[in-house]
BATI-342228 format. One record per atom (N, C-alpha, C): residue in one letter; atom name; residue number from 1; x, y, z. Coordinates in steps of 0.1 Angstrom, whole numbers, plus 5000, padded with zeros to 4 digits. Each point is the difference from the previous one (the first is absolute). Layout:
BEGIN
  res  atom    n    px    py    pz
    A    CA  NUM     X     Y     Z
...
# end
This chain:
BEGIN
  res  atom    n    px    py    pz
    X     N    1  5546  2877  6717
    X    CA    1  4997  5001  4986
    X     C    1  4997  5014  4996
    X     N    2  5006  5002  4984
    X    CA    2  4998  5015  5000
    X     C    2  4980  5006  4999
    X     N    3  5001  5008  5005
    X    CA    3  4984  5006  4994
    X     C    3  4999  5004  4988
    X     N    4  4991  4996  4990
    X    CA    4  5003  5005  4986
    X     C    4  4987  5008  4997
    X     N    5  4999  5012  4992
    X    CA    5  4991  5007  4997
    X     C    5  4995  4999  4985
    X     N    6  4987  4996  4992
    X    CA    6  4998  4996  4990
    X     C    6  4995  5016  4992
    X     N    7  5001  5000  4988
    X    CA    7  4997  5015  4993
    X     C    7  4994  4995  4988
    X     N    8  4988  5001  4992
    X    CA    8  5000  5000  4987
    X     C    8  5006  5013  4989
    X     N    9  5008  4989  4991
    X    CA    9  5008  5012  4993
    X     C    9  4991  5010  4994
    X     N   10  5010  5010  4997
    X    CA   10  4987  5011  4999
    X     C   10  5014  5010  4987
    X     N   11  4997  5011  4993
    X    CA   11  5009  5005  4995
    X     C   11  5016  5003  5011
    X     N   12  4992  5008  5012
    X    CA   12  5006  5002  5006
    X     C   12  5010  4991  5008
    X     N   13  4999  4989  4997
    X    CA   13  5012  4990  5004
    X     C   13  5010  4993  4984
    X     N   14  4997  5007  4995
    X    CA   14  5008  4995  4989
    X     C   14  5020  4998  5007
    X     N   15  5003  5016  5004
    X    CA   15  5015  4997  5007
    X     C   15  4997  4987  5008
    X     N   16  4994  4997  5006
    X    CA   16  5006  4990  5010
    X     C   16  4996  4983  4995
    X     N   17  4990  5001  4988
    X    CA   17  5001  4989  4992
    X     C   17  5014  4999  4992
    X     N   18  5005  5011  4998
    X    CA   18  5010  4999  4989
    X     C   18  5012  4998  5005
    X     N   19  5000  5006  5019
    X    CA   19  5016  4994  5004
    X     C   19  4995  4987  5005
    X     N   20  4990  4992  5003
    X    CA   20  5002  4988  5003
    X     C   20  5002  4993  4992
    X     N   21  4994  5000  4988
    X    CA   21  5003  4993  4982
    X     C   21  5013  5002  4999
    X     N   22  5008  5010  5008
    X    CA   22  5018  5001  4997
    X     C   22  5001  5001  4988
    X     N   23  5016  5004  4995
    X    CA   23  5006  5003  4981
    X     C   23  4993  4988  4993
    X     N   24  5003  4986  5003
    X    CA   24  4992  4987  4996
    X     C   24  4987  4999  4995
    X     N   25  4990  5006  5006
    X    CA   25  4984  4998  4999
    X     C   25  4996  4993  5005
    X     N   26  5003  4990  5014
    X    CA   26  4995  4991  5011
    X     C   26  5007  4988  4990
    X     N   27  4998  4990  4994
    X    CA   27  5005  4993  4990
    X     C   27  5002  4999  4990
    X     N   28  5014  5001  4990
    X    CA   28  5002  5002  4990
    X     C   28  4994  5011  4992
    X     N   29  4998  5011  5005
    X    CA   29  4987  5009  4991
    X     C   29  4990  4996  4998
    X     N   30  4994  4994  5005
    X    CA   30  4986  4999  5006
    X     C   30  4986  5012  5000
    X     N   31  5005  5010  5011
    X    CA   31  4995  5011  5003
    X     C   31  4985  4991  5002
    X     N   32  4994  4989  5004
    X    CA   32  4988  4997  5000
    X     C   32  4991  5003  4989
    X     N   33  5009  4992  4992
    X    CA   33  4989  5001  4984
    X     C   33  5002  4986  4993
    X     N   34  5000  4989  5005
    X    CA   34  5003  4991  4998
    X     C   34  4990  4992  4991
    X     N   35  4987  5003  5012
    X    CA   35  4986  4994  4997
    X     C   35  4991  5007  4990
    X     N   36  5007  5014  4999
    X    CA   36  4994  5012  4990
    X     C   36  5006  4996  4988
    X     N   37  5003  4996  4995
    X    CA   37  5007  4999  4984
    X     C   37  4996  4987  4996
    X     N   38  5000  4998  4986
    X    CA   38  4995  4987  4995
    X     C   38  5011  4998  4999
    X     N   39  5000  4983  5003
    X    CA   39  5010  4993  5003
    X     C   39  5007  4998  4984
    X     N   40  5017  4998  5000
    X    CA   40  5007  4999  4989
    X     C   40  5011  5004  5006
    X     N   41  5009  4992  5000
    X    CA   41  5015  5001  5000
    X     C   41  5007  5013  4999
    X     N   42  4995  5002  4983
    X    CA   42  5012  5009  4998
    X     C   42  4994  5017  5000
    X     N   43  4986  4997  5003
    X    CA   43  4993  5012  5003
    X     C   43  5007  5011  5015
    X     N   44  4995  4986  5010
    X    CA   44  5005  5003  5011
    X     C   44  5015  5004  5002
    X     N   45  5008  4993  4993
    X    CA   45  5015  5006  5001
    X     C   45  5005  5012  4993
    X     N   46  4983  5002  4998
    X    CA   46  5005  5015  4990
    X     C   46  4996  5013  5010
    X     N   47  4989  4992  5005
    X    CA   47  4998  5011  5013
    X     C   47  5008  5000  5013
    X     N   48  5007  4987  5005
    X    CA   48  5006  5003  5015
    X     C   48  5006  5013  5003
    X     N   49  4999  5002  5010
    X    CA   49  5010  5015  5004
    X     C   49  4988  5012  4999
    X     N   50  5010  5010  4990
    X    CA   50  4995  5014  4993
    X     C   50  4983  5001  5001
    X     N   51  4999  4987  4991
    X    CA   51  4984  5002  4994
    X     C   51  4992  4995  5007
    X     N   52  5003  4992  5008
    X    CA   52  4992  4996  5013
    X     C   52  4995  5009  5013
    X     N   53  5015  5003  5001
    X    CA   53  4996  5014  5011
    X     C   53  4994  5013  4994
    X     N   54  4998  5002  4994
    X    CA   54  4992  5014  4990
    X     C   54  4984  4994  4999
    X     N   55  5003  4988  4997
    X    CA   55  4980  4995  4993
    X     C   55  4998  4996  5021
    X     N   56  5012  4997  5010
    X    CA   56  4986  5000  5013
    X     C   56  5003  5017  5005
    X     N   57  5011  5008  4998
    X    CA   57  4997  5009  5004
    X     C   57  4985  5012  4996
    X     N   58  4997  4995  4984
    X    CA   58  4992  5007  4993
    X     C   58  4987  4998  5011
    X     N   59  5000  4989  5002
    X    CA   59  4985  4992  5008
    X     C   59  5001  5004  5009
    X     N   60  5009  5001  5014
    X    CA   60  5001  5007  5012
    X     C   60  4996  5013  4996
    X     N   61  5006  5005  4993
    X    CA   61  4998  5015  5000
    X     C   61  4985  5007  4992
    X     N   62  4995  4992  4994
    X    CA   62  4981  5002  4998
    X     C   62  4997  4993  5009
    X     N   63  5000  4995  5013
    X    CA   63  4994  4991  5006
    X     C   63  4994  4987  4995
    X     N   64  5004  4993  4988
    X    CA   64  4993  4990  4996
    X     C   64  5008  4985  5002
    X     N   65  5009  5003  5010
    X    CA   65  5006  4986  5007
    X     C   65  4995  4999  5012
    X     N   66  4996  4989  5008
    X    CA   66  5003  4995  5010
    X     C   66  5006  4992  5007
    X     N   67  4998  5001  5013
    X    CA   67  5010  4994  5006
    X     C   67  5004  5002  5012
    X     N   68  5009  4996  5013
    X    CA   68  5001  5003  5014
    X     C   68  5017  5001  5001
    X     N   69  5002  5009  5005
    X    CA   69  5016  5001  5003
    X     C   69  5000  4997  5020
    X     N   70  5008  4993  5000
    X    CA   70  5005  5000  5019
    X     C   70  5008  5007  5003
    X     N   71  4998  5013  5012
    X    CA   71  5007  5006  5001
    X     C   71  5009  4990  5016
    X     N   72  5011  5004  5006
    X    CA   72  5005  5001  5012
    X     C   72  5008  5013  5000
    X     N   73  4988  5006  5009
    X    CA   73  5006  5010  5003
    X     C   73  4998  5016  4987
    X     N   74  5008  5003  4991
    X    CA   74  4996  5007  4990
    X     C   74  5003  4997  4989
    X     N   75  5010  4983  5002
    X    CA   75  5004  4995  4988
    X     C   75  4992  4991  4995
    X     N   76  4999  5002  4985
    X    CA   76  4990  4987  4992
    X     C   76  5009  4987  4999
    X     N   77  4996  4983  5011
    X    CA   77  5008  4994  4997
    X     C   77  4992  4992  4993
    X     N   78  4990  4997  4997
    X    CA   78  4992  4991  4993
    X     C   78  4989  5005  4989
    X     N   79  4999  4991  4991
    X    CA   79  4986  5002  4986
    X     C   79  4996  4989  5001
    X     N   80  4983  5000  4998
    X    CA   80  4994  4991  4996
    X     C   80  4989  5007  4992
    X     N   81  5001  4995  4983
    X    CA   81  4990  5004  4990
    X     C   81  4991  4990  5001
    X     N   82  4990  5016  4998
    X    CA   82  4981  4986  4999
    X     C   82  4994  5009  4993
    X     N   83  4989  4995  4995
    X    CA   83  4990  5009  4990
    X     C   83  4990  4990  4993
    X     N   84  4992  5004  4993
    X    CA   84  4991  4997  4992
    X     C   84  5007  4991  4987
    X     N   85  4999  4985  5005
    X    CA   85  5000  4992  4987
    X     C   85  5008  5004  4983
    X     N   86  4991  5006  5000
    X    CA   86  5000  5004  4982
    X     C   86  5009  5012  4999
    X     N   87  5006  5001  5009
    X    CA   87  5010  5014  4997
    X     C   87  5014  4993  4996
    X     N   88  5002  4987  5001
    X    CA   88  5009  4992  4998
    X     C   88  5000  4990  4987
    X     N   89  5008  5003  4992
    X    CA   89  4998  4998  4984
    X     C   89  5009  4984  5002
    X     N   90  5005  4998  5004
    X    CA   90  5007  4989  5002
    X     C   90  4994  4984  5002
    X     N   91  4990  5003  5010
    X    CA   91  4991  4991  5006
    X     C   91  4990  4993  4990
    X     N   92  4992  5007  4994
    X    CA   92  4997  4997  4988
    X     C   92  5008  4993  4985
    X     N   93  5011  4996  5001
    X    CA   93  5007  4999  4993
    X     C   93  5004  4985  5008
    X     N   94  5003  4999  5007
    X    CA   94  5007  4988  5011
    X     C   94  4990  4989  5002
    X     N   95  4995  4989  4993
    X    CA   95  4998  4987  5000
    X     C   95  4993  4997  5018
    X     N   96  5013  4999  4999
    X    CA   96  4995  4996  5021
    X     C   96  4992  5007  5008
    X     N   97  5000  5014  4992
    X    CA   97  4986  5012  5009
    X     C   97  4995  5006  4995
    X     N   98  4997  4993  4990
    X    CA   98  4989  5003  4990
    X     C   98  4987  4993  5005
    X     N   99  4987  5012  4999
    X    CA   99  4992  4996  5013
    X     C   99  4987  5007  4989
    X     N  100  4986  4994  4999
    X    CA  100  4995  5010  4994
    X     C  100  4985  5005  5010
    X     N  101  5007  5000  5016
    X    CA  101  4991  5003  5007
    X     C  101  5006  5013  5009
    X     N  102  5003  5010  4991
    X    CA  102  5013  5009  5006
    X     C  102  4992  5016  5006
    X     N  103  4986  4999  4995
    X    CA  103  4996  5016  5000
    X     C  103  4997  5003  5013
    X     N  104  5006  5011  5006
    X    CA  104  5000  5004  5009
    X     C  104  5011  4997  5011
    X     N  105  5010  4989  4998
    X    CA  105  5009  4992  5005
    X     C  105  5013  5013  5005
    X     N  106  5003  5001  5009
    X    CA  106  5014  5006  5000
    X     C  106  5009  4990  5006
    X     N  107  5014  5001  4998
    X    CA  107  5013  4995  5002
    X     C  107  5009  5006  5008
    X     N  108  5007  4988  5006
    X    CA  108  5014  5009  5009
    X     C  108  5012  4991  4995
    X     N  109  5005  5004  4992
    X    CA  109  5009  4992  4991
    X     C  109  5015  5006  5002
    X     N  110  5006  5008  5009
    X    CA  110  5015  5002  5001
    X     C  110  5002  5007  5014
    X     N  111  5009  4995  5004
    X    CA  111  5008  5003  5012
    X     C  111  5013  5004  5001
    X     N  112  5004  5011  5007
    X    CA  112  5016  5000  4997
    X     C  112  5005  5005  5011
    X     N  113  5007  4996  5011
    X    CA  113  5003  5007  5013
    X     C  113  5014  5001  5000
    X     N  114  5004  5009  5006
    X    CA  114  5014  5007  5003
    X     C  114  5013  4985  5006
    X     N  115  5009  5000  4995
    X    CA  115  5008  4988  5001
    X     C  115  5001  5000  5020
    X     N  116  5001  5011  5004
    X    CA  116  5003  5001  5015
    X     C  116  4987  4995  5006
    X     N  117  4988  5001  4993
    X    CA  117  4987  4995  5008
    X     C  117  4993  4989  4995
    X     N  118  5005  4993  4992
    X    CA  118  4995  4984  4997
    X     C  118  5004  4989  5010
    X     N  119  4990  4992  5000
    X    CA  119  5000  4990  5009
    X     C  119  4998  5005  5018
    X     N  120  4993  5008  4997
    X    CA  120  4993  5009  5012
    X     C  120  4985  4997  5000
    X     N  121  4992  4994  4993
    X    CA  121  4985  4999  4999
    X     C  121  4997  5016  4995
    X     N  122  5003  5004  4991
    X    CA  122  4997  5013  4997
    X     C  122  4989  4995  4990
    X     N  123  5007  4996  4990
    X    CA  123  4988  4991  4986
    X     C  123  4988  4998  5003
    X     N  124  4998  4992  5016
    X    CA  124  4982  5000  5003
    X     C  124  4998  5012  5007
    X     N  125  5006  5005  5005
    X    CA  125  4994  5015  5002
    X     C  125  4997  5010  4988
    X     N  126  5007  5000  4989
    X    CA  126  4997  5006  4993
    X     C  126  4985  4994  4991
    X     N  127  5004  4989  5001
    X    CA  127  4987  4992  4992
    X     C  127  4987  5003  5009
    X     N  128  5002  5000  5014
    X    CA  128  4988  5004  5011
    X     C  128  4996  5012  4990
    X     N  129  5008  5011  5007
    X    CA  129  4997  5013  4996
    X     C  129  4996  5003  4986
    X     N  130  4999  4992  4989
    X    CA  130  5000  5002  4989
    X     C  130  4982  4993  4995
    X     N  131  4999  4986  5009
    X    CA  131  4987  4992  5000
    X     C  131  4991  5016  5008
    X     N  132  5006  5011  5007
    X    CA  132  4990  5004  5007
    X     C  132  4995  5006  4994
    X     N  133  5010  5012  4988
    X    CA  133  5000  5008  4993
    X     C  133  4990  4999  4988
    X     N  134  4999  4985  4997
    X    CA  134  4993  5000  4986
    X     C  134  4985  4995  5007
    X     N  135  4998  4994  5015
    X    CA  135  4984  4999  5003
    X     C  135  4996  5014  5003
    X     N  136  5009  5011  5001
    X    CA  136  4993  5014  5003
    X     C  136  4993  5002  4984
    X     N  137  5006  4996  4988
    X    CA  137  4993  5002  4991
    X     C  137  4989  4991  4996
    X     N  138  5000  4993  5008
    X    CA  138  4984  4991  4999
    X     C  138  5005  4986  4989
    X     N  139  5010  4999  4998
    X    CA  139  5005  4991  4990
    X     C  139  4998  4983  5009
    X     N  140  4989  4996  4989
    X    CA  140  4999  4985  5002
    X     C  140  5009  4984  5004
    X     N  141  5007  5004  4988
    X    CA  141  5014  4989  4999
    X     C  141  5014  5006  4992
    X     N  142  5009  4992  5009
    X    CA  142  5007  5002  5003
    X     C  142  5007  4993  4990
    X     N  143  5015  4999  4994
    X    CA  143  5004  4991  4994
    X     C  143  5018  5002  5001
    X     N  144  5007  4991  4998
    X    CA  144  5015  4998  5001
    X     C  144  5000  4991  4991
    X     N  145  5020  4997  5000
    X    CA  145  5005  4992  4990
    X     C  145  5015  5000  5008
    X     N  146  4999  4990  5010
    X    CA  146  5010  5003  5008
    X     C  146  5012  4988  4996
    X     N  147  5010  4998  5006
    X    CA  147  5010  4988  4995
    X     C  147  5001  4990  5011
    X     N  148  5006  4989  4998
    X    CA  148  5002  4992  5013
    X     C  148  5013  5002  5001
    X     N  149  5008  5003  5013
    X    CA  149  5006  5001  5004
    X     C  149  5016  4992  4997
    X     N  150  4992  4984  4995
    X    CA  150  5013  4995  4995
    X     C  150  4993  4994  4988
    X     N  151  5011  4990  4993
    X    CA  151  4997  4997  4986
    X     C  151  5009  4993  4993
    X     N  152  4995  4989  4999
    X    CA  152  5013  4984  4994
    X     C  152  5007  5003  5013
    X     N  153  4999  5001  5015
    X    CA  153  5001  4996  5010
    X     C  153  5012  5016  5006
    X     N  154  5001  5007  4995
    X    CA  154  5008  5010  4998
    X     C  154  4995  5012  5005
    X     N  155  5006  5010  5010
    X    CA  155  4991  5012  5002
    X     C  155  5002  5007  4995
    X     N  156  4992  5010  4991
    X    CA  156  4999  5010  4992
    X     C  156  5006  5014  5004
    X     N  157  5009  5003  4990
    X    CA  157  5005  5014  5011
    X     C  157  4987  5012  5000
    X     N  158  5000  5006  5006
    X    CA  158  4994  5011  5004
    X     C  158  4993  5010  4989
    X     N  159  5011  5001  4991
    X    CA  159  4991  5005  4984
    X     C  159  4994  4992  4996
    X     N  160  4996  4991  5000
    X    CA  160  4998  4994  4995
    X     C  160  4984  4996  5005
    X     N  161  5000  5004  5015
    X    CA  161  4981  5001  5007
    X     C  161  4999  5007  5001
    X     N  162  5001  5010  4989
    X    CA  162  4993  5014  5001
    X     C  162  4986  5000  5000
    X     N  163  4988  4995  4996
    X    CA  163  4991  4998  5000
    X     C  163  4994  4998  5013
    X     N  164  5011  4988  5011
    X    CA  164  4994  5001  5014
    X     C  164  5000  4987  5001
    X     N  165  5003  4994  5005
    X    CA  165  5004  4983  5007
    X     C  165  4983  4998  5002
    X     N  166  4998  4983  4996
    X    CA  166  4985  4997  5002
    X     C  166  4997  4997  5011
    X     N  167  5011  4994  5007
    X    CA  167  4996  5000  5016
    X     C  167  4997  5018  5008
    X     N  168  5006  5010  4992
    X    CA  168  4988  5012  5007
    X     C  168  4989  5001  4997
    X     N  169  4997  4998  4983
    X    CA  169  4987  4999  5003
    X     C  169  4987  4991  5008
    X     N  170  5005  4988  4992
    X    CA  170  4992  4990  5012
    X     C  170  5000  5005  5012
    X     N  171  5008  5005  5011
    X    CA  171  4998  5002  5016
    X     C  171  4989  5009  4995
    X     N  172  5001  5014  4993
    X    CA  172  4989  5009  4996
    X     C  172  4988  4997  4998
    X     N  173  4997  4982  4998
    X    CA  173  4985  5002  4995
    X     C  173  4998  4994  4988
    X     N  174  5008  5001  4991
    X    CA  174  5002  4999  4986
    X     C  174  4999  4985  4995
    X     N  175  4994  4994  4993
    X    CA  175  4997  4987  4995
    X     C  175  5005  5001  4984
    X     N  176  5008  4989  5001
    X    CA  176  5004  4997  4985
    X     C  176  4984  4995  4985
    X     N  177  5003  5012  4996
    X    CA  177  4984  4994  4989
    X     C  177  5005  4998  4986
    X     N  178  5014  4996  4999
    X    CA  178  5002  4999  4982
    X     C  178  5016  4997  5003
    X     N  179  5006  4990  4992
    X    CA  179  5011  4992  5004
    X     C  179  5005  4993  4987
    X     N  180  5006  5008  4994
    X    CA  180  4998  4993  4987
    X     C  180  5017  4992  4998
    X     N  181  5014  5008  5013
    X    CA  181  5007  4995  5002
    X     C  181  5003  5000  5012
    X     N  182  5011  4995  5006
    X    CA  182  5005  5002  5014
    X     C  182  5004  5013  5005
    X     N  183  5005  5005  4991
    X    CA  183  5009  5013  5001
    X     C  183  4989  5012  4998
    X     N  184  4990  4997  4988
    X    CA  184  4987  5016  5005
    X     C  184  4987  4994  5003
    X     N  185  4999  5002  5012
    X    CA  185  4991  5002  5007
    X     C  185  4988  5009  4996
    X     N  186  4990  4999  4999
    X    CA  186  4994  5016  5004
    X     C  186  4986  4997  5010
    X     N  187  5004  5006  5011
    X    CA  187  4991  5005  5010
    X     C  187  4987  5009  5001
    X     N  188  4991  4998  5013
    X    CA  188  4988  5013  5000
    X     C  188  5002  4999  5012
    X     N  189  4990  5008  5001
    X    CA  189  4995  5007  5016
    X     C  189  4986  5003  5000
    X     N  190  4988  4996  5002
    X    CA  190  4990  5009  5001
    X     C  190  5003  5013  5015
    X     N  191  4995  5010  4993
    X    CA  191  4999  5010  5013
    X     C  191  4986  5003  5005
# end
């Protein structure tokens, strides 16, 4: 198995967030702003691509994003975003994780590993490395919104658990505390 080396993004890794994100933006233009924008259809299709990668590059580049990239070797083959709750405009908007016990709460709400390194157990390494990252900041609980793996008996392609399969978090620790359908979950952790 490969050795993987974990980094919190920093300005200085913007290049190597930006070639792992590839021309695309990791999914459809994405750029990991998915959970940052209030939710709306035609909002969001106004941003994919262009304006997505400019509003996370903006954040990388003042330091006001977080988050863990995997390296192997010198290449970034993995992301997993986490942060503080309320930096995510989305969440608050969304019925199913809508919580009004949130202060102080951070989240790890997106994954995205390199097509050559999925299905490698990289996802709970990065989720390790990522649970380590946020108890160095003394952060109490933990929270996700992961997917099940399949659904109306069907496995989900891969864009589609970007959030993170709920059988990782469960192995992690993670207890389901709010269930309002099958499909969103949302998890904790105390640390």
């Amino acid at each position: 198995m490969t050795e993987f080396t974990f980094r919190e993004i920093t300005p200085e890794l913007w290049p190597d967030f930006e070639k792992l994100f590839g021309a695309n933006g990791a999914c459809g233009g994405c750029w990991c702003q998915s959970w940052r924008v209030p939710t709306g259809k035609q909002l969001w299709e106004k941003r994919k691509g262009r304006i997505n990668k400019s509003a996370t590059k903006k954040l990388i580049l003042a330091g006001d994003m977080t988050g863990l990239l995997a390296y192997d070797g010198r290449q970034a083959v993995g992301w997993c975003s986490y942060g503080p709750r309320d930096q995510y405009a989305r969440l608050s908007r969304m019925k199913p994780y809508h919580r009004d016990d949130t202060a102080g709460v951070w989240c790890i709400n997106c994954f995205f590993i390199d097509k050559q390194y999925r299905q490698q157990g990289l996802a709970r390494l990065l989720l390790n490395a990522a649970l380590d990252y946020i108890r160095k900041r003394r952060i109490k609980i933990v929270e996700a919104y992961p997917t099940p793996l399949t659904l109306d008996g069907k496995k989900l392609p891969g864009a589609f658990v970007y959030a993170g399969p709920l059988s990782l978090f469960e192995k992690a620790g993670f207890t389901i505390v709010q269930r309002f359908s099958y499909s969103r979950p949302l998890v904790r952790k105390e640390l």
